[in-house]
VOPAGU-2260 file (C-alpha; in pm, 1 decimal, decimal comma):
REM VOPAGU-2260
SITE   aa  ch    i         X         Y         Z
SITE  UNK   A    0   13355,2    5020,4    1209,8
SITE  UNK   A    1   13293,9    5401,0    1166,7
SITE  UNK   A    2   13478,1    5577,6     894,9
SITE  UNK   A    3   13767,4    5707,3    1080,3
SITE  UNK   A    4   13968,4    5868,7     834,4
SITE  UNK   A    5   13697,5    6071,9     680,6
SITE  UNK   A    6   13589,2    6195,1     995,9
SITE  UNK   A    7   13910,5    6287,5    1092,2
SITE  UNK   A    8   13936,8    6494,5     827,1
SITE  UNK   A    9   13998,7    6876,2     870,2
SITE  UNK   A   10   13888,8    6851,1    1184,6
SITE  UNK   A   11   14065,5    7120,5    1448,7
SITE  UNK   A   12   14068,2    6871,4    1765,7
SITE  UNK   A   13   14228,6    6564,2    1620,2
SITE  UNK   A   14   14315,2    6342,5    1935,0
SITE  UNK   A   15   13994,9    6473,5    2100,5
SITE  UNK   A   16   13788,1    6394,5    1821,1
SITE  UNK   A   17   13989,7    6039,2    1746,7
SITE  UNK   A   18   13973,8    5945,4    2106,3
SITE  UNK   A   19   13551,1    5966,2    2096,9
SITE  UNK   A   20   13560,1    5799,3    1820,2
SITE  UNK   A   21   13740,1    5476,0    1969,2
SITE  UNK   A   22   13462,2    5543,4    2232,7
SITE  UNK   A   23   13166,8    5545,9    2019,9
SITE  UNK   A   24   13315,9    5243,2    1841,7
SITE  UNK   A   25   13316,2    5071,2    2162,8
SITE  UNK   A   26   12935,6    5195,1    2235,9
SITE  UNK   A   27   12897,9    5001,3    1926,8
SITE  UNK   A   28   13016,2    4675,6    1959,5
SITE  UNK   A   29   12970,1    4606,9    2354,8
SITE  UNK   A   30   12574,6    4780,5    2333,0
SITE  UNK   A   31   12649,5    4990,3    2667,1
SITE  UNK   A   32   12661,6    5389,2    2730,9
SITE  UNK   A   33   13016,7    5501,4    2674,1
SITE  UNK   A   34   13157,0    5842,2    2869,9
SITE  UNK   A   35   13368,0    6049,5    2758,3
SITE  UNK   A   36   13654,1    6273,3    2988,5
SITE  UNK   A   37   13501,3    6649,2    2975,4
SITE  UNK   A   38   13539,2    6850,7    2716,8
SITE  UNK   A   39   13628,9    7173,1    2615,3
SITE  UNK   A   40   13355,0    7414,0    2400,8
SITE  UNK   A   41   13573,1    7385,4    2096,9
SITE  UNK   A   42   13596,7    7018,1    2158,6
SITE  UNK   A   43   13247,7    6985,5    2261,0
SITE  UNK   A   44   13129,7    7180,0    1925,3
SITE  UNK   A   45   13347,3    6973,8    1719,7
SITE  UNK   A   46   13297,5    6627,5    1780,0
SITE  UNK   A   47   12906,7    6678,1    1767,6
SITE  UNK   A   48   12961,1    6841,5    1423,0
SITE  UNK   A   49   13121,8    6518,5    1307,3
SITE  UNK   A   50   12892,1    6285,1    1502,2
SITE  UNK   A   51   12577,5    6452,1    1327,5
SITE  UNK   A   52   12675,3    6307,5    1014,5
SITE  UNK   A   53   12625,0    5963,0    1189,8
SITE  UNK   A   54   12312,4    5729,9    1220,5
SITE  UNK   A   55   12500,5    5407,5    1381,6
SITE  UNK   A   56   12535,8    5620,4    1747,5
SITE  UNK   A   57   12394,2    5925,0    1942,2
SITE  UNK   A   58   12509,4    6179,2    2174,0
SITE  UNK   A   59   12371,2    6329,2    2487,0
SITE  UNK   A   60   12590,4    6597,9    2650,4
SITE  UNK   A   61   12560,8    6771,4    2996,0
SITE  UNK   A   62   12820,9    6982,4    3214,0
SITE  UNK   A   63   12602,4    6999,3    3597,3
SITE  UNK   A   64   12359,7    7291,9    3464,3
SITE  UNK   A   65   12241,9    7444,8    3111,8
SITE  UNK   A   66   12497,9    7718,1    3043,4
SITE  UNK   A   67   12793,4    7430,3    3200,7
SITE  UNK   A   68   13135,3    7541,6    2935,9
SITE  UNK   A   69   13269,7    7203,2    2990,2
SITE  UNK   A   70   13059,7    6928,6    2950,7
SITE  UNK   A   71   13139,2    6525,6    2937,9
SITE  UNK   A   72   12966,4    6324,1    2640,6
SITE  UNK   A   73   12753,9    5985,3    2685,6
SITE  UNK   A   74   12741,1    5803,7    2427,5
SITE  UNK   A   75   12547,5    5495,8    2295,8
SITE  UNK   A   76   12383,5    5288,9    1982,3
SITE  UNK   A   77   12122,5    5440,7    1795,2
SITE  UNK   A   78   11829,2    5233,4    1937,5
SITE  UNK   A   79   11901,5    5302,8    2290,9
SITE  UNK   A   80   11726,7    5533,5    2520,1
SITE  UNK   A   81   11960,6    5808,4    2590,2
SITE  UNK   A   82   11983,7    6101,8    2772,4
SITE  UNK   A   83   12114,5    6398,4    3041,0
SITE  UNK   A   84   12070,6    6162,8    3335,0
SITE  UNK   A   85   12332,6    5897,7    3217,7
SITE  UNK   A   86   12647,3    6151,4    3207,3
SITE  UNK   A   87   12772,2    6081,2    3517,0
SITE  UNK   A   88   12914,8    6387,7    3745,1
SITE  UNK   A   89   12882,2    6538,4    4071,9
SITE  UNK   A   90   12938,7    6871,7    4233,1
SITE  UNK   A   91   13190,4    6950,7    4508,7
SITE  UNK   A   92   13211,8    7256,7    4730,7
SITE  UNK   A   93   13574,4    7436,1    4820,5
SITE  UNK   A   94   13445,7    7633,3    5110,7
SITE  UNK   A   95   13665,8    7864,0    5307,2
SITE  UNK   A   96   13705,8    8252,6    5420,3
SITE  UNK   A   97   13834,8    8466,9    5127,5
SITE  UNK   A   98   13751,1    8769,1    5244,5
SITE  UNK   A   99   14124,9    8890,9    5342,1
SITE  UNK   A  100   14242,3    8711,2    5046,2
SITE  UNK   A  101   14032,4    8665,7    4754,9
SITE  UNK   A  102   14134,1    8374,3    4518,0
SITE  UNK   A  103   13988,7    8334,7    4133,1
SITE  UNK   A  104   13886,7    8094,4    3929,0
SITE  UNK   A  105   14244,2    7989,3    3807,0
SITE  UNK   A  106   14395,1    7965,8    4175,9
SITE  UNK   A  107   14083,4    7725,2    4228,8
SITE  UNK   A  108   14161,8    7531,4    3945,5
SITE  UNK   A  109   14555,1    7543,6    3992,0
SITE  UNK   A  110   14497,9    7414,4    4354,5
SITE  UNK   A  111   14273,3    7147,8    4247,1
SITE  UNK   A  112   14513,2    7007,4    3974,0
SITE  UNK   A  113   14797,6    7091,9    4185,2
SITE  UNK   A  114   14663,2    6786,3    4423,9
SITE  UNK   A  115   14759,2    6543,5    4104,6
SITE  UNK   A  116   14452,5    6522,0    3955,1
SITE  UNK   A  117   14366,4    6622,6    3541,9
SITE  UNK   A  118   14217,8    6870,4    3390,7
SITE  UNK   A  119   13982,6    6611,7    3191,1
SITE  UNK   A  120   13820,5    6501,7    3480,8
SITE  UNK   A  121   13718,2    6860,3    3578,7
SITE  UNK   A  122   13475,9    7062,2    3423,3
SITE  UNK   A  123   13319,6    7392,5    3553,5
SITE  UNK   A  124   13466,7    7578,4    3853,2
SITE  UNK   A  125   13231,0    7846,2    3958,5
SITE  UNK   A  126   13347,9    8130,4    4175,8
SITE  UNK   A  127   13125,1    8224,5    4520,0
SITE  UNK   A  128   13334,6    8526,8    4593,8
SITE  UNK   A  129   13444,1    8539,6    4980,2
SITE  UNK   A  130   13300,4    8219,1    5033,5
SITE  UNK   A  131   13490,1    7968,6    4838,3
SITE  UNK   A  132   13341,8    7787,9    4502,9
SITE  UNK   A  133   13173,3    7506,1    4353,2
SITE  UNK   A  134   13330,8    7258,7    4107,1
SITE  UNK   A  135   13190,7    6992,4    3897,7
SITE  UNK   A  136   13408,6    6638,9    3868,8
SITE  UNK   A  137   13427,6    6337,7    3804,7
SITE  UNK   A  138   13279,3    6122,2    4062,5
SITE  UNK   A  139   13555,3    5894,3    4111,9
SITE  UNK   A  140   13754,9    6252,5    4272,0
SITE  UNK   A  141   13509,8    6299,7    4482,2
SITE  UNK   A  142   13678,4    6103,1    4818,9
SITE  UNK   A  143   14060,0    6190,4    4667,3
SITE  UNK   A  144   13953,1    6572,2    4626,0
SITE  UNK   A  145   13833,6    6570,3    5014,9
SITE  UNK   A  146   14153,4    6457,1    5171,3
SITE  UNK   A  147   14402,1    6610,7    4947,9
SITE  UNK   A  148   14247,0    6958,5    4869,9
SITE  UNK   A  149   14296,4    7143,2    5198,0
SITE  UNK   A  150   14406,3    7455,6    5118,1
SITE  UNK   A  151   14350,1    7758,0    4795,4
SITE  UNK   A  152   14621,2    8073,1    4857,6
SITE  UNK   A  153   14658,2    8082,6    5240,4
SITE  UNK   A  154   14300,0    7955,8    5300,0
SITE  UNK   A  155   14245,6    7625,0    5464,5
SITE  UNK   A  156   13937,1    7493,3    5298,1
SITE  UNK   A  157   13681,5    7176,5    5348,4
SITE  UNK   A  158   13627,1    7010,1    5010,5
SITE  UNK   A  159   13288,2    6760,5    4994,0
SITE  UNK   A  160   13005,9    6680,9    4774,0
SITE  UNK   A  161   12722,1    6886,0    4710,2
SITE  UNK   A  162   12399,4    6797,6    4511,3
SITE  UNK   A  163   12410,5    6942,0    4189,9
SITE  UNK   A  164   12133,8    7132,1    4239,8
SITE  UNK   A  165   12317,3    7308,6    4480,8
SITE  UNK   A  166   12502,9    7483,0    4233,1
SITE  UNK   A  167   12488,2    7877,1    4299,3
SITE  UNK   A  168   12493,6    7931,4    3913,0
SITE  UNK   A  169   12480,6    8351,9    3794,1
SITE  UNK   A  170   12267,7    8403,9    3467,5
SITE  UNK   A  171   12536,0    8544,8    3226,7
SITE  UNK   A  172   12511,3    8930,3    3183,8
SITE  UNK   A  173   12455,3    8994,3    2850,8
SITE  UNK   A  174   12363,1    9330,3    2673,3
SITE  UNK   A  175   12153,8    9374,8    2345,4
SITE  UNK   A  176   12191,5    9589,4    2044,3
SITE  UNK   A  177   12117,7    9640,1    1698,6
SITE  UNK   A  178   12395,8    9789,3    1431,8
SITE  UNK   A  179   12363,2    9879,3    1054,2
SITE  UNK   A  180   12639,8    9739,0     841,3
SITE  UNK   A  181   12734,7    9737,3     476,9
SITE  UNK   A  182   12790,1    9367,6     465,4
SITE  UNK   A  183   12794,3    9028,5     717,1
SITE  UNK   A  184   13137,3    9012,1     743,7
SITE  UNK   A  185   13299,8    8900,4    1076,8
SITE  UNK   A  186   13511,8    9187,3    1183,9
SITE  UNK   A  187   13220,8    9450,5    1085,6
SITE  UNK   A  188   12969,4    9233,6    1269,9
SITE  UNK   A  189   13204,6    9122,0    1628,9
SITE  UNK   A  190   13380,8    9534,0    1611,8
SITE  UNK   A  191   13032,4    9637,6    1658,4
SITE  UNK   A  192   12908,6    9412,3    1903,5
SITE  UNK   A  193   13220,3    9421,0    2138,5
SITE  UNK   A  194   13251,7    9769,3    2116,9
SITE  UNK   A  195   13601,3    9785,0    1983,2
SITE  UNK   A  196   13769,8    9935,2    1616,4
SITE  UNK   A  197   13737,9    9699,6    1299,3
SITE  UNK   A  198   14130,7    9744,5    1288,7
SITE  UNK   A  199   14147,3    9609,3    1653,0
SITE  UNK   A  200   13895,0    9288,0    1532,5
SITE  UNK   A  201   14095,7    9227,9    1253,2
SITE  UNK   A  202   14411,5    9220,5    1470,0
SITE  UNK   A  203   14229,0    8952,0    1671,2
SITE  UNK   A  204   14123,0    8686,7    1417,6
SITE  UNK   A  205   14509,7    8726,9    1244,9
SITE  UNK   A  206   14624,6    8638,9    1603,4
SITE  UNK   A  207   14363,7    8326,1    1602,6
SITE  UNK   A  208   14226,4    8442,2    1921,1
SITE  UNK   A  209   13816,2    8464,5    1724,1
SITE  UNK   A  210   13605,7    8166,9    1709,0
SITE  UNK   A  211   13275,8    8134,6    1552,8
SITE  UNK   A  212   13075,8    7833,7    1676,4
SITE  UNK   A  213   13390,8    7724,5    1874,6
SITE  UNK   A  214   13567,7    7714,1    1531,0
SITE  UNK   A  215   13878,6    7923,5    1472,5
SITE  UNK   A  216   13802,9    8178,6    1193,3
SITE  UNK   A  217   14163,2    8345,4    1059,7
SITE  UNK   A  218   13964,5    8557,3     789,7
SITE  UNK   A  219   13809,3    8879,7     831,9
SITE  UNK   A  220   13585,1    8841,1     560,4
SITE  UNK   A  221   13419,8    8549,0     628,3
SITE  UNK   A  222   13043,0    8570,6     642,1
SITE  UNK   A  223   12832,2    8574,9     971,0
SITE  UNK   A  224   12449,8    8423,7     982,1
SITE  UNK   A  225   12190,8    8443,3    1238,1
SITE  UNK   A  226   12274,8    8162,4    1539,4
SITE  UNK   A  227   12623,7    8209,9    1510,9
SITE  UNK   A  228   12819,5    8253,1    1773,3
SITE  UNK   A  229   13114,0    8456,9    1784,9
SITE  UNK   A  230   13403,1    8436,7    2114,8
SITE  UNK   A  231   13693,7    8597,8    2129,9
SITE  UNK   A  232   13959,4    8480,3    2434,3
SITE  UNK   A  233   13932,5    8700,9    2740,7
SITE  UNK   A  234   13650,9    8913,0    2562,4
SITE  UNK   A  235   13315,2    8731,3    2574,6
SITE  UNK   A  236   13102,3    8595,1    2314,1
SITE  UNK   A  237   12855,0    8748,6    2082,7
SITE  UNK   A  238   12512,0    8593,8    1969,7
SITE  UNK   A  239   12383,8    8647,7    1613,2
SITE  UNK   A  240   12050,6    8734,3    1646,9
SITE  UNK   A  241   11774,7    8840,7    1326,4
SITE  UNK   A  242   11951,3    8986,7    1065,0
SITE  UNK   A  243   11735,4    9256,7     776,9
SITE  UNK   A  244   11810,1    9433,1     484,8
SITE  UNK   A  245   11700,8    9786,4     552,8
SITE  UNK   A  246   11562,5    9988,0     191,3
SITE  UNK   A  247   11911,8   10093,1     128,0
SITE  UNK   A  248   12007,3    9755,0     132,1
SITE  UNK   A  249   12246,2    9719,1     448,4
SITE  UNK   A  250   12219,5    9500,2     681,8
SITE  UNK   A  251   12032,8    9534,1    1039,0
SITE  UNK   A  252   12177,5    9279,2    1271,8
SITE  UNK   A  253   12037,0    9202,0    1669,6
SITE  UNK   A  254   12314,2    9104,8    1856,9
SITE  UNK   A  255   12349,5    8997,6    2225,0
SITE  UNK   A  256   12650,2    9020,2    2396,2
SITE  UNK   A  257   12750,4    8791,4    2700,2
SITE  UNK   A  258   13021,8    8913,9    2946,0
């Protein structure tokens, strides 16, 4: 048996985090590859944090392509072979004419969950603009999600499978720069890198609405490193990149910011 308690402890994500555990203790005893539902980047970032400290099990996670938000987990004893190919998903195409009515990502979504399906057997929904979207599910949807989701706004639309490497994935914008602070700490670091006033930063981790490494950070002074990565809801995310002390002992800090 794993040591439930102690990994449950402090952890943000309780029921996610319990419910993978039950999972991996199952992996355990019956010597098969356990999935988990998808997952949510705090989620995701979470439960491997906890599972690292672990030798009995390993994880392999994949969400349909590399930058994939929402991912699902296999998981499976130590001395198995493990990898990518095992987490089962598949990609579906919502294709329609959106010109004279453009839908987003959340009336995707809300049509697809409004057919009676849930959110954990989703993961990514990516946006083609005029010409529908993509969507990556569980494959037991697959058949349901073609007869019941028929229509997104006023569009009729066609669901059915796609490969996966169909996916029309973008490459993230992102924008680099380079700023000299006084110290590491978050709300000098994420006010210069997205642009905004330290007072306005500070007014976002109070609210709860920073993260750094998926992890919700309420203090302003808590200290950034290089790899972290800092997301704020609505905003973006900002990479950590090399950090120097300059002769007059600030700090020069390369940042790259994803929008």
């Amino acid at each position: 048996m794993l040591p439930r308690e102690e990994l449950l402890k402090g952890v943000e994500n309780r029921d996610s985090v319990a419910r993978v555990i039950d999972q991996a203790e199952q992996a355990i005893k019956t010597w098969e590859v356990v999935l988990t539902d998808f997952l949510s980047p705090p989620e995701l970032a979470e439960i491997q944090r906890v599972f690292n400290r672990l030798t009995e099990v390993q994880l392999a996670a994949w969400g349909g392509y590399p930058q994939a938000e929402r991912q699902r987990i296999a998981i499976a004893r130590s001395e198995l072979p493990l990898d990518q190919s095992q987490v089962s998903l598949v990609a579906v195409e919502i294709a329609g004419n959106f010109l004279f009515d453009t839908a987003s990502h959340r009336d995707f979504l809300g049509a697809m969950l409004g057919t009676g399906i849930v959110r954990e057997k989703t993961g990514d929904v990516i946006v083609l603009g005029e010409r529908g979207a993509q969507a990556i599910v569980a494959p037991e949807l697959v058949e349901f999600l073609s007869m019941s989701l028929k229509q997104v706004r006023s569009v009729p639309v066609k669901t059915q499978q796609i490969e996966v490497t169909e996916l029309k994935v973008r490459e993230p914008k992102k924008k680099e720069l380079t700023t000299v602070e006084a110290s590491l700490r978050l709300d000098a670091i994420a006010s210069a890198g997205f642009g905004m006033s330290r007072s306005k930063m500070v007014d976002f981790i109070d609210a709860g609405d920073v993260r750094v490494n998926w992890k919700e950070v309420t203090q302003a002074s808590s200290q950034v490193k290089s790899g972290d990565l800092i997301a704020i809801r609505s905003k973006g995310r900002l990479e950590v990149g090399e950090i120097a002390v300059t002769k007059k002992d600030r700090y020069r800090v390369q940042l790259t910011r994803y929008v």
